[in-house]
Each structure stands twice: as C-alpha cells, then as structure tokens.
Residue, then its C-alpha position, 0 to 999 in steps of 0.5 A: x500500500x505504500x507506494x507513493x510517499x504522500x501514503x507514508x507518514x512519520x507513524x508509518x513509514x514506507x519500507x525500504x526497497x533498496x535492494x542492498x539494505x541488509x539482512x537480506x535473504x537470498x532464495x533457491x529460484x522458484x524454477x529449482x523448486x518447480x523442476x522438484x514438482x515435475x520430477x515428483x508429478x513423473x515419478x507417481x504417474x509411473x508409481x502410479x502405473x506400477x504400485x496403483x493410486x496409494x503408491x501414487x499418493x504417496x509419492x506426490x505427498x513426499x515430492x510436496x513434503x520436500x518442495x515446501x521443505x526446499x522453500x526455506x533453503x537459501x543464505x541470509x546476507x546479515x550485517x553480522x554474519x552469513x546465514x546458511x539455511x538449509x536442514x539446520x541454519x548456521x551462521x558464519x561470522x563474516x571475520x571468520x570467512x577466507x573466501x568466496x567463490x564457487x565449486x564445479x561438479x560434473x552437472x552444476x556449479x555452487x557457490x561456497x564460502x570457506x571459514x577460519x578453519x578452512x571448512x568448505x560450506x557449499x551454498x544452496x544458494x547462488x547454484x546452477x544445473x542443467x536442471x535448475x538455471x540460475x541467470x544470476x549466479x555470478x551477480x549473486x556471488x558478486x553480491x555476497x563478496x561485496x557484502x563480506x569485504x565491506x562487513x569482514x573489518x579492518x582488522x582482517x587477515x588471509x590466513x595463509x594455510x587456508x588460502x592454500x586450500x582455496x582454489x588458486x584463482x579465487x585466494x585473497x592476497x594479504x592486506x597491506x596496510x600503508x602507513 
C-alpha cells in the first residue's frame, strides 16, 4: 500500500526497497523448486502405473513434503554474519570467512564460502544445473563478496594455510596496510 510517499507518514513509514539494505535473504529460484514438482508429478504417474493410486499418493505427498521443505533453503546476507539455511541454519561470522567463490561438479556449479578453519560450506544458494538455471549466479556471488569485504573489518587477515586450500584463482592476497 505504500507506494507513493504522500501514503507514508512519520507513524508509518514506507519500507525500504533498496535492494542492498541488509539482512537480506537470498532464495533457491522458484524454477529449482518447480523442476522438484515435475520430477515428483513423473515419478507417481509411473508409481502410479506400477504400485496403483496409494503408491501414487504417496509419492506426490513426499515430492510436496520436500518442495515446501526446499522453500526455506537459501543464505541470509546479515550485517553480522552469513546465514546458511538449509536442514539446520548456521551462521558464519563474516571475520571468520577466507573466501568466496564457487565449486564445479560434473552437472552444476555452487557457490561456497570457506571459514577460519578452512571448512568448505557449499551454498544452496547462488547454484546452477542443467536442471535448475540460475541467470544470476555470478551477480549473486558478486553480491555476497561485496557484502563480506565491506562487513569482514579492518582488522582482517588471509590466513595463509587456508588460502592454500582455496582454489588458486579465487585466494585473497594479504592486506597491506600503508602507513
């Protein structure tokens, strides 16, 4: 309803549509959760066909149980911390992050962060698969860099022995403070 500024007051002011105000929640792409549908619409036709309508049932029921289930997945950008979304939720303090960039198997490419202690945390949100495009992979990966290097502090430090287990291409080279 709030539109136009006239409709906003002192007691009621308009939310904020700047798109880099944080938190903000990034989500699996409805198009990642629409392919989990379809899948589960083939599976119980064909269950269907082979064990009858309660096989069928089944399977739709399981196949909507995991795409309401998936609707949670995805990152929160705090200004704190990396929220990770997914079974269990996790926060990742954004001094603790060595790096930001991707992971490529065979059929898709993730994001992935990894932390002070060299642990790699695979993103379900930026991914892309034959399955499940995402146009927006590399601007949302952009995004989440941006977001860490601006919220990380000046205090921050590459930890060497993490960042040799970076891939090369995506290692941060130490800060040099001029001074």
């Amino acid at each position: 309803l709030c539109q136009t500024r006239r409709m906003a007051d002192a007691a009621h002011p308009c939310p904020s549509t700047d798109p880099h105000q944080l938190p903000e929640r990034l989500r699996l792409p409805r198009r990642t959760r629409r392919t989990v549908l379809v899948l589960g619409a083939v599976v119980a036709a064909y269950g269907g066909f082979q064990v009858g309508v309660p096989g069928a049932v089944l399977t739709v029921a399981v196949f909507a149980g995991v795409y309401l289930w998936t609707a949670r997945f995805g990152v929160t950008l705090a200004p704190h911390a990396l929220v990770l979304h997914g079974v269990t939720d996790r926060e990742l303090p954004w001094s603790q992050i060595q790096g930001v960039g991707y992971v490529t198997t065979t059929l898709s490419t993730s994001g992935a962060v990894w932390d002070g202690k060299g642990h790699k945390w695979i993103l379900r949100v930026p991914a892309d698969s034959p399955f499940a495009r995402d146009p927006d992979l590399r601007r949302t990966l952009t995004r989440i860099e941006t977001v860490w290097q601006q919220h990380r502090g000046a205090a921050w430090q590459p930890d060497p022995q993490i960042q040799d287990a970076i891939p090369p291409w995506l290692r941060v080279p130490p800060v040099v403070h001029v001074g």
